[in-house]
DOTIRO-66235 format. One record per residue: residue in one letter; x, y, z of N, C-alpha, C in turn. Coordinates in steps of 0.05 Angstrom, whole numbers, padded with zeros to 5 digits, always signed. Each point is the difference from the previous one (the first is absolute). Layout:
% DOTIRO-66235
AXYZXYZXYZ/...
***
This chain:
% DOTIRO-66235
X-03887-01608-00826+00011-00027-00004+00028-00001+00013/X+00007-00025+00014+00025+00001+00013+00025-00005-00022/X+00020+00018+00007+00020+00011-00018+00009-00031-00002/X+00001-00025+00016+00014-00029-00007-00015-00010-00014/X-00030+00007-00005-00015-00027-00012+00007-00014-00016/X+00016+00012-00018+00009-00011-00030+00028-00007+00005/X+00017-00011+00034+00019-00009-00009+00002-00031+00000/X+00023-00016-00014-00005-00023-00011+00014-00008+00033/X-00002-00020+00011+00011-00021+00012+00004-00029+00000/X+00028-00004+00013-00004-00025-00004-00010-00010+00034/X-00026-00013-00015-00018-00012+00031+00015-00024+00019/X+00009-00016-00016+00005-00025+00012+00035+00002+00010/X+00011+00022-00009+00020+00012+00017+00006+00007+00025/X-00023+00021+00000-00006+00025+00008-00009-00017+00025/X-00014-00016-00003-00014-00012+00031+00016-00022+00013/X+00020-00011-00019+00024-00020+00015+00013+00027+00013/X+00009+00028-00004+00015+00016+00016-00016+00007+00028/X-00032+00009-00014-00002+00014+00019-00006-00029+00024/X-00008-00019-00005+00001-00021+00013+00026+00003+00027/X+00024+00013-00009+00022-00002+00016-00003+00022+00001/X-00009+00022-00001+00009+00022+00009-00005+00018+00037/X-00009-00018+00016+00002+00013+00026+00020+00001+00005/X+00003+00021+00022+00031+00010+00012+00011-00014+00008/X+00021+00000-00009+00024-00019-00009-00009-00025+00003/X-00016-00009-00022+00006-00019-00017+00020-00004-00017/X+00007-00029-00003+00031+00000-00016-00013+00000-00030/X+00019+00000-00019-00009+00010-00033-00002-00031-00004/X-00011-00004-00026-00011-00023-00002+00021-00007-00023/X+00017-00031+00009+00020-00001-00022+00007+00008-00021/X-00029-00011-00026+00011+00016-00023+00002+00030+00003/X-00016+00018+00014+00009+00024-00005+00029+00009+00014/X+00009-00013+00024+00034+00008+00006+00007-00006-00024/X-00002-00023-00016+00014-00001-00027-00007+00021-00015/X-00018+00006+00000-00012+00025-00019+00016+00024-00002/X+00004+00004+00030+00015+00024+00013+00022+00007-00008/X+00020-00026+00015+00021-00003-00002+00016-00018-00017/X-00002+00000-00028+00006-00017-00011+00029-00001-00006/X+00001-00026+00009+00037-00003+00001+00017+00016+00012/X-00014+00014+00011+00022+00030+00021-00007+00022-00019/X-00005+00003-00019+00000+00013-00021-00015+00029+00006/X-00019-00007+00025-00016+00026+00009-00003+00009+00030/X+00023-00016+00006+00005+00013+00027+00007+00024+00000/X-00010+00014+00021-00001+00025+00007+00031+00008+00002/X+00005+00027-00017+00016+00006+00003+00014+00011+00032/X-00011+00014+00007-00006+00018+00026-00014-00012+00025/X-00006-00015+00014-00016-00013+00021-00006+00019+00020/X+00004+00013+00013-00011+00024+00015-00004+00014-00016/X-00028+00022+00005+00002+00011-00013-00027+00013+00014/X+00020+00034+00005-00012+00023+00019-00017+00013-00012/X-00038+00001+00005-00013+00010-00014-00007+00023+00023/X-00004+00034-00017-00008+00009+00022-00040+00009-00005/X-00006+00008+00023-00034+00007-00005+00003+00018+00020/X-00026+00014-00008-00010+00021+00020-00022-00003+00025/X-00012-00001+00020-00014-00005+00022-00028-00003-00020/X+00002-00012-00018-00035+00006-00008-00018-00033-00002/X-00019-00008+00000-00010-00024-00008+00007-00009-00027/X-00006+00009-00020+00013-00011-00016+00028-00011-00004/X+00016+00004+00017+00026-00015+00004-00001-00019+00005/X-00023-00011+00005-00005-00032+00013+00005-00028-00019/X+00003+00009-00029+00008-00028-00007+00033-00003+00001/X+00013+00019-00003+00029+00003+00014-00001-00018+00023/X-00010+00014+00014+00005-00005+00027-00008-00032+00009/X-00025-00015-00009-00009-00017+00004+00014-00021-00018/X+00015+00009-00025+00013-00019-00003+00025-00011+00010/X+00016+00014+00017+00022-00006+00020-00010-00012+00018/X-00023+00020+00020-00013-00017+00023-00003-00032-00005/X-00023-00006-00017+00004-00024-00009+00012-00015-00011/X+00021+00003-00005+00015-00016-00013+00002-00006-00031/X-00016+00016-00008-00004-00009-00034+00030+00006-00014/X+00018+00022+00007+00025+00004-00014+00004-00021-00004/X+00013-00012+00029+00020-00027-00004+00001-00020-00014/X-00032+00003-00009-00013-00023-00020+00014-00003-00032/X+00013+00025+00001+00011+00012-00022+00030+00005-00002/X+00010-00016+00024+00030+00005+00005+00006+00036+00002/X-00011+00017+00012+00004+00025+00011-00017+00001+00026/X+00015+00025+00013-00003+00011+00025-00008+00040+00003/X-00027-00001+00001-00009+00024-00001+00006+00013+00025/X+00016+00023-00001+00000+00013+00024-00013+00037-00007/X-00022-00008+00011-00020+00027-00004+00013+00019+00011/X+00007+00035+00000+00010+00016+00013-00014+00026+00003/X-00005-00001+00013-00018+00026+00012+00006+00015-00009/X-00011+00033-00014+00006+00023-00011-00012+00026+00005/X+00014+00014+00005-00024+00023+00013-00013+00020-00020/X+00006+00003-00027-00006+00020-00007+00005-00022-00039/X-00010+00013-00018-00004+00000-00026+00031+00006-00009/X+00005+00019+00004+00025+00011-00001+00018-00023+00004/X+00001-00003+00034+00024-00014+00005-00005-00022-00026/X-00026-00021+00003+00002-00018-00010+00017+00009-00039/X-00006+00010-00009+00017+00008-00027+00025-00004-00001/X+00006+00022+00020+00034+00002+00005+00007-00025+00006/X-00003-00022+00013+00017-00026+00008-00007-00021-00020/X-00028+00003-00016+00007-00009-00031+00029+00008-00017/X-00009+00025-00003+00024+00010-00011+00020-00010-00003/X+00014+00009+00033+00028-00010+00004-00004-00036+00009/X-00022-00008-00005+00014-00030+00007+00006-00006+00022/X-00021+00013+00026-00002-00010+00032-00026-00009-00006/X-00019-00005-00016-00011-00022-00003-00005-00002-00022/X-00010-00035-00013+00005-00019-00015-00031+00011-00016/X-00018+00003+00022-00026+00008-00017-00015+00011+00016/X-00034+00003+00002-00005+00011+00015-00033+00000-00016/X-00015+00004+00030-00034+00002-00005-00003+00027+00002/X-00010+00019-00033+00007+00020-00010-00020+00009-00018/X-00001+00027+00004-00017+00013-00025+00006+00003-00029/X-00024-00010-00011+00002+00000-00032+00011+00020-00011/X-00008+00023+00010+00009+00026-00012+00024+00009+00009/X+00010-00010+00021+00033+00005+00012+00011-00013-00018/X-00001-00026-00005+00022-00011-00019-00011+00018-00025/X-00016+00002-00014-00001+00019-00022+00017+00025-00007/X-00004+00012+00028+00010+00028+00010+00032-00006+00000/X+00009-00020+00015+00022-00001+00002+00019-00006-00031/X-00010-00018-00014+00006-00006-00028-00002+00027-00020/X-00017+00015-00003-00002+00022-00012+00028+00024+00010/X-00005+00001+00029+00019+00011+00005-00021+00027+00013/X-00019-00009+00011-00017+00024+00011-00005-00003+00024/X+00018-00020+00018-00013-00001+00017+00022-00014+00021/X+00021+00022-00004+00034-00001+00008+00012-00007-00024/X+00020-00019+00012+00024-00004-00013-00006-00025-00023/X-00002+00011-00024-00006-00020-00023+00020-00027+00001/X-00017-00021+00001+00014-00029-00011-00020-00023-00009/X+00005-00013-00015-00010-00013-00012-00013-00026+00008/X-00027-00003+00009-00018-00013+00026-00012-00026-00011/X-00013-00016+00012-00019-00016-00003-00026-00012+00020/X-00015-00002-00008-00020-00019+00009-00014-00023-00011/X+00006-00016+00029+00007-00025-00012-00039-00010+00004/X-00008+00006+00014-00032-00001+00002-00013+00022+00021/X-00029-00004-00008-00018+00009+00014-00008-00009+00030/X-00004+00014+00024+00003-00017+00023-00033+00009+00008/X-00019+00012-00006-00022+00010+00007-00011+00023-00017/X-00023+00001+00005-00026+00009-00024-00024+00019+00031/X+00000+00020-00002-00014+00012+00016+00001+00002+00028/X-00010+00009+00007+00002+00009+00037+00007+00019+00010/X+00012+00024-00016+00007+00018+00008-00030+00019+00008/X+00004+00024+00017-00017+00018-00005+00007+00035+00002/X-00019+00012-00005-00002+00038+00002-00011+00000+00032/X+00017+00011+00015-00013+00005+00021-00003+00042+00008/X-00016+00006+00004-00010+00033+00006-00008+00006+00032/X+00021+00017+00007-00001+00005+00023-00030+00007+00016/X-00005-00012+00023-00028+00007+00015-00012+00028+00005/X+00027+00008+00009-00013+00040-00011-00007+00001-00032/X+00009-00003-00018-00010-00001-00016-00029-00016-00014/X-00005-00023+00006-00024-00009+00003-00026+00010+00020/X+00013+00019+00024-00022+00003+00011-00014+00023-00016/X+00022+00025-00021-00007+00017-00013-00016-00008-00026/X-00003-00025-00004-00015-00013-00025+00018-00018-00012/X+00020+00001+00001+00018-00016-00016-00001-00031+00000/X-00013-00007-00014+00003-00029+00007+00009-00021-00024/X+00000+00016-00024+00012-00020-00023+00005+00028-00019/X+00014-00007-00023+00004+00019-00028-00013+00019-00009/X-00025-00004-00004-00022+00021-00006-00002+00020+00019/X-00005-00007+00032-00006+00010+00030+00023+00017-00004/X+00027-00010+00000+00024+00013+00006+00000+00024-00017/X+00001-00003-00030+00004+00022-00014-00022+00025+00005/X-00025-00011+00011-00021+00025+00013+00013+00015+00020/X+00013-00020+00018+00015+00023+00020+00026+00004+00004/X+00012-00009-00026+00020+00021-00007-00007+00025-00015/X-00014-00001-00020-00007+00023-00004-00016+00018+00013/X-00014-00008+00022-00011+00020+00014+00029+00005+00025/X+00009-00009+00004+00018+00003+00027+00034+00012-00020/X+00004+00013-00010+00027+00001-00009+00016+00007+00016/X+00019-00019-00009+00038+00001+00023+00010-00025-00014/X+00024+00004+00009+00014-00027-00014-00002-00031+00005/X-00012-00014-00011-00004-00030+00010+00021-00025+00000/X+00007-00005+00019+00024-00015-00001-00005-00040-00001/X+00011-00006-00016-00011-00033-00005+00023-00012-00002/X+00001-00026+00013+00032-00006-00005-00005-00034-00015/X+00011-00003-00008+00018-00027-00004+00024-00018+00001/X+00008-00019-00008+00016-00015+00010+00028+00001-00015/X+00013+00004-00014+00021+00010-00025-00017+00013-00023/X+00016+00019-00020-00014+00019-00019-00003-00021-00022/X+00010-00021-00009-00009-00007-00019-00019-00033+00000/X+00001+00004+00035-00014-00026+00008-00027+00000-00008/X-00013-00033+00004-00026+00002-00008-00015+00019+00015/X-00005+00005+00034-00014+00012+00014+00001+00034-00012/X+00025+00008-00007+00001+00025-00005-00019+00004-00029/X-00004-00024-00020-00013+00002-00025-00028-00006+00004/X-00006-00020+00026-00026-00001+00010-00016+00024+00013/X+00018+00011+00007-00006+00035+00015-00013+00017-00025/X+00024-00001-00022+00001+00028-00024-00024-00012-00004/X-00002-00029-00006-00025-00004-00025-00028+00008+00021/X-00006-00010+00016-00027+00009+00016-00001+00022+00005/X+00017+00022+00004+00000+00027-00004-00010+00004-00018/X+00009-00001-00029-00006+00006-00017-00027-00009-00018/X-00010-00028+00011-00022-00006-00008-00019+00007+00015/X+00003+00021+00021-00016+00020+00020+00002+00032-00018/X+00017+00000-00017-00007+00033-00005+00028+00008+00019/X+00019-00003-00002+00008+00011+00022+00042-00004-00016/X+00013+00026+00000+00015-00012-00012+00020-00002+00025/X+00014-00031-00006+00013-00008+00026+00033+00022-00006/X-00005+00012-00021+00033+00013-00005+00000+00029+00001/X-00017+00020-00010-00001+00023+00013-00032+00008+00015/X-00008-00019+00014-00021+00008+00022-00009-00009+00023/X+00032-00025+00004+00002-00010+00013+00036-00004+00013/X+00004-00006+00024+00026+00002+00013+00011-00039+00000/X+00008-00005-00011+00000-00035-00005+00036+00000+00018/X+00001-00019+00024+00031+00001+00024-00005-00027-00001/X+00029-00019+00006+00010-00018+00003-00005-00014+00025/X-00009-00016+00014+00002-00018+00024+00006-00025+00000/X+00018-00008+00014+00003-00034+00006-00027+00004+00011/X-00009-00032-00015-00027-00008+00011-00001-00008+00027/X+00013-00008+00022-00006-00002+00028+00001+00022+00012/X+00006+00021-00014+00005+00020+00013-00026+00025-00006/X-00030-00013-00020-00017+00016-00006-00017+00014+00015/X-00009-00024+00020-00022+00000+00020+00016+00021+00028/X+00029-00001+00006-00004+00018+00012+00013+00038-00012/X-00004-00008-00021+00002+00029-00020-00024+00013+00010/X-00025-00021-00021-00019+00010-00001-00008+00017+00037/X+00005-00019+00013-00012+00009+00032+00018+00024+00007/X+00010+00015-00002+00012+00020-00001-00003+00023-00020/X-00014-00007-00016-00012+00019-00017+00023+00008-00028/X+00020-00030-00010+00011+00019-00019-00014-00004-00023/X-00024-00012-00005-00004-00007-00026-00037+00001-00004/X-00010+00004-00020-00034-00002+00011+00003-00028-00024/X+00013-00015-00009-00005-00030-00010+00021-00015-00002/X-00001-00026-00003+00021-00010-00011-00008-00028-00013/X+00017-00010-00019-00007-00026-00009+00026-00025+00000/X-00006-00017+00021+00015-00023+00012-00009-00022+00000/X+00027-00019+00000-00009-00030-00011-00010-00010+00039/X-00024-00030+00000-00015+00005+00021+00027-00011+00022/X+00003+00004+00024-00024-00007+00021-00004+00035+00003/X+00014+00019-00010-00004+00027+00007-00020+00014-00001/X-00018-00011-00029-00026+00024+00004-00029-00012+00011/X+00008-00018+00011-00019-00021+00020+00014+00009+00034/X+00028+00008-00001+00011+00006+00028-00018+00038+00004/X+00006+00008-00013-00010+00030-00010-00039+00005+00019/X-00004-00026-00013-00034+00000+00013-00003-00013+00026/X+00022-00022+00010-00005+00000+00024+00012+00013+00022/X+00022+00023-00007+00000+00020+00013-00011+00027+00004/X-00029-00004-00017-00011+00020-00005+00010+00030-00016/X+00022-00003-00017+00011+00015-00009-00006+00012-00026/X-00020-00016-00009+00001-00008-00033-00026-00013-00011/X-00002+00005-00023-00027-00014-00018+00008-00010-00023/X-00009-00027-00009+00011-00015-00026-00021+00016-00023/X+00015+00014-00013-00010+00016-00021-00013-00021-00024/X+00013-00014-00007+00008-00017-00022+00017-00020-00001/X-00004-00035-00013+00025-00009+00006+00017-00003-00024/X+00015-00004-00009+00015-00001-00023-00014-00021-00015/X-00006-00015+00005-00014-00023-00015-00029+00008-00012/X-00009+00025+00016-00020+00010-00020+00012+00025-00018/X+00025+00004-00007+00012+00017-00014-00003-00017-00029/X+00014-00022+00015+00007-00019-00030-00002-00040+00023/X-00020-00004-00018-00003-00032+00018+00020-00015-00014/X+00022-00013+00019+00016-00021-00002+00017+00018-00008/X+00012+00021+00004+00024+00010-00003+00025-00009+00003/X+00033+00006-00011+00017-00003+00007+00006+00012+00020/X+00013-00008+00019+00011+00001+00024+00031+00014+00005/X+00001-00024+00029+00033-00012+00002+00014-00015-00019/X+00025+00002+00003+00008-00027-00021+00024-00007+00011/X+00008-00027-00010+00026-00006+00012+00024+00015-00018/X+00008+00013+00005+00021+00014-00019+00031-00005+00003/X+00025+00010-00011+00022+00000-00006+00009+00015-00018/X+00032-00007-00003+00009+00014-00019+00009-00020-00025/X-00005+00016-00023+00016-00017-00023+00017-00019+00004/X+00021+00015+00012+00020-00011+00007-00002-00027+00011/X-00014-00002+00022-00003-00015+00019-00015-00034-00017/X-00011+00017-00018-00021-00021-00018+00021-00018-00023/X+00018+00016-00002+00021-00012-00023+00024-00013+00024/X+00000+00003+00014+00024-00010+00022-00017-00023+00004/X-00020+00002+00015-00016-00030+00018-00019-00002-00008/X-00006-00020-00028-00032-00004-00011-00016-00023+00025/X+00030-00015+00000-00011-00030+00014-00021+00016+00025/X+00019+00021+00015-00004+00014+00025-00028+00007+00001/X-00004+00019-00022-00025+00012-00009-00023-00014-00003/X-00002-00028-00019-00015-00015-00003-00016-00014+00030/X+00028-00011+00016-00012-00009+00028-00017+00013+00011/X+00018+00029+00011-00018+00008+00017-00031+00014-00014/X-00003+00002-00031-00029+00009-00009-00017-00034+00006/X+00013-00026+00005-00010-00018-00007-00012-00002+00036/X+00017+00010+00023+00000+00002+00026-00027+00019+00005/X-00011+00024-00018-00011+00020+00005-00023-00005-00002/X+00001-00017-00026-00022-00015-00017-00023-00012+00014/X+00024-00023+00015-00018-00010+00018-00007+00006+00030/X+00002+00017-00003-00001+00022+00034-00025+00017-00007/X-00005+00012-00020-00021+00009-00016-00018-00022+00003/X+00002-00015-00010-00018-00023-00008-00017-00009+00028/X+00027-00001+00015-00012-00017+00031-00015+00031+00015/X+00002+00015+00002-00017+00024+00012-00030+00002-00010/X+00001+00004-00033-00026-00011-00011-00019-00016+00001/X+00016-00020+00015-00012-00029+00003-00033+00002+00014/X+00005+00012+00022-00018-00006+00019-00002+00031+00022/X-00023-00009+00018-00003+00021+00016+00020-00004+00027/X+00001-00026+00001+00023-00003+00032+00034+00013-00017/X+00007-00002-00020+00022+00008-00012-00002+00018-00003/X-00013+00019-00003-00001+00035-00001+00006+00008+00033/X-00021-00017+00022+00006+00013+00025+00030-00014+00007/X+00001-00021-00003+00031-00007+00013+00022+00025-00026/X+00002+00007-00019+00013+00023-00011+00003+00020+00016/X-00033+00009+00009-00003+00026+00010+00018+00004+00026/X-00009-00021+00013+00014-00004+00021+00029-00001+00013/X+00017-00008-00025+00022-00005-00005+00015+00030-00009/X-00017+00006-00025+00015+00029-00006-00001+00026+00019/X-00022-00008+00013-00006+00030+00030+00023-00006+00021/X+00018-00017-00009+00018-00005+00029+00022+00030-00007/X+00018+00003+00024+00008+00016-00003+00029+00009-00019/X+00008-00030-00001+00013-00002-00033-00006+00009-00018/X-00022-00001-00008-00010+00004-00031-00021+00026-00003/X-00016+00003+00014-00027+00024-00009+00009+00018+00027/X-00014-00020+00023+00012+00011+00026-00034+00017+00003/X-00019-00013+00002-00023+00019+00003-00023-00028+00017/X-00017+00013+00013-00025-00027+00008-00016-00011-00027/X+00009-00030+00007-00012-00016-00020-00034+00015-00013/X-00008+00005+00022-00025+00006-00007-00004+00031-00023/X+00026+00019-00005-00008+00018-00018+00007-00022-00031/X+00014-00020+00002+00006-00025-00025-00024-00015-00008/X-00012-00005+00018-00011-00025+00000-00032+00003-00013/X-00008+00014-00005-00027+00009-00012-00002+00010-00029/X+00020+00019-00003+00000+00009-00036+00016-00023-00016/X+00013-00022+00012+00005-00012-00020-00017-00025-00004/X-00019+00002+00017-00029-00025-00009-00021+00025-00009/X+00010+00018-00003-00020+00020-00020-00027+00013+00017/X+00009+00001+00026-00017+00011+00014+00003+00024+00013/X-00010+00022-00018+00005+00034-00001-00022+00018+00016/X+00013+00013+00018-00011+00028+00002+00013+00020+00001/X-00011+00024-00004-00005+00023-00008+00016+00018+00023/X-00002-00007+00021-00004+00035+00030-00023+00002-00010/X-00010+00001-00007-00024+00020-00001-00035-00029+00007/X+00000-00016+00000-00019-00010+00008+00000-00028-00021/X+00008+00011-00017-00013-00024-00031+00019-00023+00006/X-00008-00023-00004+00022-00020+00002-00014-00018-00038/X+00021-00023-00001-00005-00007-00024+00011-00022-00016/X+00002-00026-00009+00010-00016-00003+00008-00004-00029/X+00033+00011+00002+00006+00002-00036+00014-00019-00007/X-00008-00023-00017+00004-00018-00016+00043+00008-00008/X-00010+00027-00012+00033+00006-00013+00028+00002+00025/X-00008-00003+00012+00018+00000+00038+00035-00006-00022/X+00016+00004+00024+00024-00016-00005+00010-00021-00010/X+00008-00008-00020+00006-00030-00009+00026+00002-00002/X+00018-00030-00008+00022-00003+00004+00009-00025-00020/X-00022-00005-00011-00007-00017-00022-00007-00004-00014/X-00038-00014+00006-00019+00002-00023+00005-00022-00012/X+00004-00024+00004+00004-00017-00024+00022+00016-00015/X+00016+00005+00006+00022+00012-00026-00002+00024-00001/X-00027+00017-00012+00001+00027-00008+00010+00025+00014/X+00013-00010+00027+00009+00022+00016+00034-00001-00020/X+00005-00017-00002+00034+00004-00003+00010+00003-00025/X-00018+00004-00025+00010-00006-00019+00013+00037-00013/X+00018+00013-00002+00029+00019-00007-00019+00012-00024/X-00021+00002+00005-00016+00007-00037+00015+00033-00008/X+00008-00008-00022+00004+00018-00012-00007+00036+00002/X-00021-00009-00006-00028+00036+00002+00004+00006+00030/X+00005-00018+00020-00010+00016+00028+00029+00015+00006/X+00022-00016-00008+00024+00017-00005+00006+00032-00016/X-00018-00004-00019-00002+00018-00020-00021+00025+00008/X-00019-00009+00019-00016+00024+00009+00007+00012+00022/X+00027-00004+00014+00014+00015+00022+00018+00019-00027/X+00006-00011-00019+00009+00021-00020-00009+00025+00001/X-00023-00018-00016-00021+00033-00008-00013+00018+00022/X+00001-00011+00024-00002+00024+00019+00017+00016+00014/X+00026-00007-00007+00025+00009-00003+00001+00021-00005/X-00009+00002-00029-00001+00013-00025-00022+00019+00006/X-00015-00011+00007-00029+00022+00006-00010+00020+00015/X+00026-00010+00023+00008+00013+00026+00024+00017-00002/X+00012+00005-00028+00030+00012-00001+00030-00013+00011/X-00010-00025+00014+00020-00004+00006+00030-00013-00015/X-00016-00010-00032+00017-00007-00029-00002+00027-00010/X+00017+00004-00018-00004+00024-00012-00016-00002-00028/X+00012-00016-00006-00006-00018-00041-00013-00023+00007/X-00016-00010-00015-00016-00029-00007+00037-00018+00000/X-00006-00012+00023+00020-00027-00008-00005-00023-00009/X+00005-00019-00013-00002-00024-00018-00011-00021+00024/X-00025+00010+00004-00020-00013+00011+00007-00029+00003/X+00002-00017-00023+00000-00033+00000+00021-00006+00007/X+00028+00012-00016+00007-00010-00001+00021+00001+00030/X+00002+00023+00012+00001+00005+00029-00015-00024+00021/X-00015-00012-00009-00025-00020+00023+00016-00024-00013/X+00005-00003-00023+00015-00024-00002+00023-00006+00000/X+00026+00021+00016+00018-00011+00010-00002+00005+00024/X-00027+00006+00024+00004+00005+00033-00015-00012+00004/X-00029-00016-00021-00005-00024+00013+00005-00034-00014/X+00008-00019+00026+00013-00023-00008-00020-00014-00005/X-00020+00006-00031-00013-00029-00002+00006-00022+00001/X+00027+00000-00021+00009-00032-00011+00004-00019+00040/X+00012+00023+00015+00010-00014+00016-00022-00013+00018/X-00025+00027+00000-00025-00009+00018-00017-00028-00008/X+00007+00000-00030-00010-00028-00011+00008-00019+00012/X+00022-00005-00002+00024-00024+00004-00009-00003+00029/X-00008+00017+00026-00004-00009+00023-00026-00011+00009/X-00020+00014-00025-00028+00001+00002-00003-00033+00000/X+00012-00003-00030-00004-00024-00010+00011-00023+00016/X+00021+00012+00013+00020-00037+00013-00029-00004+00030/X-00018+00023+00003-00025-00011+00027-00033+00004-00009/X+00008-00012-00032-00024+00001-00009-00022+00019+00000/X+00021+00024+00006-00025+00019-00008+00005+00009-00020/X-00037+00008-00015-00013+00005-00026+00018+00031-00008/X+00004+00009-00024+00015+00033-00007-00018+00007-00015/X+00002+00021-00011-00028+00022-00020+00013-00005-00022/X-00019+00000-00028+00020+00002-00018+00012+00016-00007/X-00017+00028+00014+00006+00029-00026+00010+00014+00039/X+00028+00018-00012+00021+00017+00027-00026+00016-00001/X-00015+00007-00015-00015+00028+00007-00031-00012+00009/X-00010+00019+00019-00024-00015+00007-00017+00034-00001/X-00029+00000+00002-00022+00027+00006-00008+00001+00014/X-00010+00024+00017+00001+00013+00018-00025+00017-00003/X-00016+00017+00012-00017+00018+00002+00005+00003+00026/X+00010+00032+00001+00001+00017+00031-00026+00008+00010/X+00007+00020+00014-00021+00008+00012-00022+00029-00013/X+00022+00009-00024-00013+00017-00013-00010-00016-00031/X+00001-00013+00007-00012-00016-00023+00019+00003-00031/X+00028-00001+00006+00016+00005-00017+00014-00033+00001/X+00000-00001-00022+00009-00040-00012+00029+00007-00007/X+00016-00016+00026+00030-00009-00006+00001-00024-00012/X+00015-00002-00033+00008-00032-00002+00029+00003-00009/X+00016+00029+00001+00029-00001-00012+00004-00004-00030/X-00019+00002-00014+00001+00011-00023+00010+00014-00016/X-00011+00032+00014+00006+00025-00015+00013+00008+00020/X+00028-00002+00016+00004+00016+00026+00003+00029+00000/X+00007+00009-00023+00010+00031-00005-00035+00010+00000/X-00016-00005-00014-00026+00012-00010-00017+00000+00032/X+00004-00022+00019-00010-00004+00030+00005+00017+00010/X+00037-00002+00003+00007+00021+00018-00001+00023+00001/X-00002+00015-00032-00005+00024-00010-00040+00018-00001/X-00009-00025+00013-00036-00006-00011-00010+00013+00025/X+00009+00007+00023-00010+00008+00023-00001+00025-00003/X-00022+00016+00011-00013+00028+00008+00016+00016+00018/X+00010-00026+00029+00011+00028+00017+00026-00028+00004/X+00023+00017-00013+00032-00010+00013+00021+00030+00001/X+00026-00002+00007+00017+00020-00002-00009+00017-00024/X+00009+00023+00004-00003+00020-00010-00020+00012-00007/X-00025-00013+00000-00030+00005+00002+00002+00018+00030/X-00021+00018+00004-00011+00012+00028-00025-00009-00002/
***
């Protein structure tokens, strides 16, 4: 069942907006009033430097400056290139940028204090739901390897050290790695070598032989196969369908300084999301746009296929997956839910990288901005969930709903300190 079915909207809203919503269309009176009432919600901040990394999913960032949707909102998005996970943290941090298209589990990481220099984070929404994938080096596939089960056969027949990298240690890709490892039999912490890569920088790792896998957000593990370097093992979306992602993130700070700020540009993102979803000419004019050498910097054509959900393998299989990239969904891409915050926790925890069970909830409810995601949801008529926590079934057939987080995270067979 789709995770929105049950959300309420208002219809006869919702279609006077989207009525105006092509690129740059102007806002439709009552809602500037809506917005901006009496000055009262003007943006504190009007520029405002977001940074991202070379990946597709940066595209509602990016597409909402291109088109013009900020301004609609009295702000000016200036997207800023980033080379590395890292960097992007550190200029959160110190406040060389305002926000930034960012991993769930970085801001986690960073808030905990596991993942550098502790401060106190937020995310203000969800910017995308799947598309990442596991990619396994072609020497390795020609030896049998071609997904979890395959792999763990010839690791154990082939022993030496196996090296798999990801994208930051407490990022999603790095938890997308542990968990498919481990729902292979395979422990990603002592039987496996788990190294750090900026994601533009995977595909030519892998071709040089530093790694036999890695797991990156796309156009990379689609670049991987048309350099012949690589086989799509698995994609994240068959780990866990409709997963949390990217997100637009910040810092506390930043959230108690500039709500007005905050609200715009989620209301700018909103509908940049919205307009990509739309249609199939709006995905290619995206694709198109983000492969320039500003933003991805790669041929449209490794973009332009996995995000209308049209997959292959390296290896021969091709395949048309419904779960592809979204940036929307009628709503259900963006909504800050509670649990998906809360299960970068517990693999935290599962992975050693917390030491103690941390206060699960109440940790997700000061780093994610429902109240605020409402307030933006609502001023463009889009529908919200009622309940922060939503369910899940992975790929091992283990049911996330954020419930019990200590009993979850403690419930697994193979994490730290297990062999």
């Amino acid at each position: 069942m789709p995770i929105h079915s049950d959300i309420p909207v208002d219809k006869r809203r919702r279609t006077l907006i989207q009525a105006a919503a092509g690129a740059g269309a102007g806002l439709l009176p009552g809602l500037r009033s809506a917005v901006y009432a009496q000055g009262s919600d003007k943006p504190e901040k009007e520029e405002v430097r977001i940074g991202f990394i070379p990946l597709t999913d940066c595209a509602s960032v990016v597409m909402a400056s291109v088109l013009g949707f900020d301004k609609k909102y009295g702000v000016r998005i200036v997207p800023t290139k980033e080379a590395s996970w890292a960097g992007v943290r550190d200029k959160l941090v110190n406040g060389e940028l305002d926000m930034a298209h960012v991993l769930y589990g970085l801001i986690y990481g960073v808030h905990m204090g596991t993942a550098g220099p502790k401060k106190d984070m937020a995310v203000l929404m969800s910017l995308n739901n799947n598309g990442q994938a596991i990619t396994l080096s072609k020497t390795l596939a020609d030896k049998g390897a071609v997904d979890g089960p395959s792999l763990a056969k010839v690791m154990a027949r082939e022993k030496r050290e196996y090296t798999f990298a990801g994208t930051f240690p407490t990022g999603t890709h790095a938890m997308w790695m542990h968990y498919w490892l481990a729902a292979s039999g395979i422990n990603p912490v002592s039987g496996a070598k788990l190294i750090t890569v900026p994601p533009p920088q995977m595909v030519a790792n892998m071709r040089v032989g530093n790694m036999d896998g890695f797991c990156v957000g796309e156009p990379w593990g689609h670049r991987a196969i048309m350099d012949g370097i690589g086989i799509t093992a698995i994609t994240t979306q068959d780990i866990w369908r409709d997963h949390p992602e990217k997100t637009l993130g910040t810092t506390a700070d930043f959230v108690k300084k500039h709500p007005n700020t905050c609200r715009a540009v989620m209301m700018a993102v909103l509908e940049a999301g919205r307009w990509i979803d739309a249609s199939l000419a709006n995905k290619q004019k995206m694709a198109t746009t983000v492969a320039d050498k500003a933003y991805v910097n790669t041929g449209v054509d490794a973009i332009n296929q996995r995000i209308l959900g049209r997959y292959q393998n390296g290896l021969g299989k091709t395949w048309d997956d419904p779960n592809h990239m979204k940036f929307f969904n009628d709503g259900a891409v963006n909504f800050p839910y509670l649990s998906d915050g809360m299960w970068f926790l517990t693999q935290h925890k599962r992975w050693g990288l917390v030491k103690e069970h941390p206060d699960y909830l109440a940790i997700a409810r000061q780093i994610n901005q429902i109240d605020l995601y409402k307030q933006a949801a609502s001023a463009l008529g889009i529908g919200v969930p009622k309940d922060p926590m939503r369910t899940s079934k992975l790929m091992d057939g283990v049911v996330w709903d954020g419930k019990d987080p200590r009993k979850y995270a403690d419930g697994f067979a193979i994490k730290a300190g297990v062999a």
